[in-house]
C-alpha positions as CSV (number, residue, x, y, z in Angstrom):
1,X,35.8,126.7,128.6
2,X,35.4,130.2,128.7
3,X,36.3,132.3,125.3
4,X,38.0,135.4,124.8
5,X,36.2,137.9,122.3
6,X,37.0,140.2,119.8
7,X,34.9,142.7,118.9
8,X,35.5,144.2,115.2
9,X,33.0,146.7,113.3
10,X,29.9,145.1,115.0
11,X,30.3,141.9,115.4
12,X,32.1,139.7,118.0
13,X,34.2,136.7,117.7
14,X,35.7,133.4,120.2
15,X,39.1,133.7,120.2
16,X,41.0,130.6,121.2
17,X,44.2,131.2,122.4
18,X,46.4,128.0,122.0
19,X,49.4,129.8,122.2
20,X,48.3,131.2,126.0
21,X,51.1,134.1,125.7
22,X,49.4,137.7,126.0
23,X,52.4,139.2,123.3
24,X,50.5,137.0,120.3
25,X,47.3,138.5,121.3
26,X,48.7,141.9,121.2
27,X,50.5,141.3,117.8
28,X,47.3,139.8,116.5
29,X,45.4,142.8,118.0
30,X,48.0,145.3,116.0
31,X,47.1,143.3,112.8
32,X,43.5,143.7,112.9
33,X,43.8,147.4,113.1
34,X,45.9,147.4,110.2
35,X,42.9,145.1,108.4
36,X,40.1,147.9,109.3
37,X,40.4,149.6,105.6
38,X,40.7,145.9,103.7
39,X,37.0,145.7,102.0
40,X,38.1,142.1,101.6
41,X,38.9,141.1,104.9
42,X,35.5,143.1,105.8
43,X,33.5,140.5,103.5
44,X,35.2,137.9,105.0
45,X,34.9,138.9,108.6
46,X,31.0,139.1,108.0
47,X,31.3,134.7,107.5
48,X,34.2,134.3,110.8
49,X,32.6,131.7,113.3
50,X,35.2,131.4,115.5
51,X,39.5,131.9,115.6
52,X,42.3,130.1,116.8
53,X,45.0,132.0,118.0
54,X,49.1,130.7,117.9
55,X,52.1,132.1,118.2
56,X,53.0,132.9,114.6
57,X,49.6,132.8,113.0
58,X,45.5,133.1,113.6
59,X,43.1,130.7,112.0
60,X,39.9,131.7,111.2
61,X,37.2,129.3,110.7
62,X,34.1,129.8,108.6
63,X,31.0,128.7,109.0
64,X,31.0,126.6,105.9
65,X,34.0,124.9,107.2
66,X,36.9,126.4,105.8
67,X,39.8,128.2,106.9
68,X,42.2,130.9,106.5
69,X,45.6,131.9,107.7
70,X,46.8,135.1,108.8
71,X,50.1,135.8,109.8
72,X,50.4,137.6,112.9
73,X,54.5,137.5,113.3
């Protein structure tokens, strides 16, 4: 199955896009730029193994197992 990426301040990251509609990748796309001056999210992003991508929301899945929701609505 073949990933899509996203690349944010140097790393990049296996989108999986359960939804399969191009307008939540664009609102999710739209809500990472807005999370480019969160120092939070940019400790966070640092631990990301991989995201799942739906119509309202994006999971993101840590290495040491857990998760966290972001809306993307």
């Amino acid at each position: 199955m073949v990933h899509e990426v996203i690349l944010f301040g140097k790393r990049a990251v296996p989108i999986e896009n359960r939804a399969k509609a191009v307008s939540s990748r664009s609102r999710f796309n739209n809500r990472m730029q807005d999370m480019v001056s969160d120092l939070e999210f940019r400790r966070r992003w640092k631990h990301v193994r991989c995201i799942e991508l739906w119509s309202d929301a994006a999971i993101f899945k840590y290495d040491d197992g857990t998760k966290w929701y972001m809306n993307i609505s």
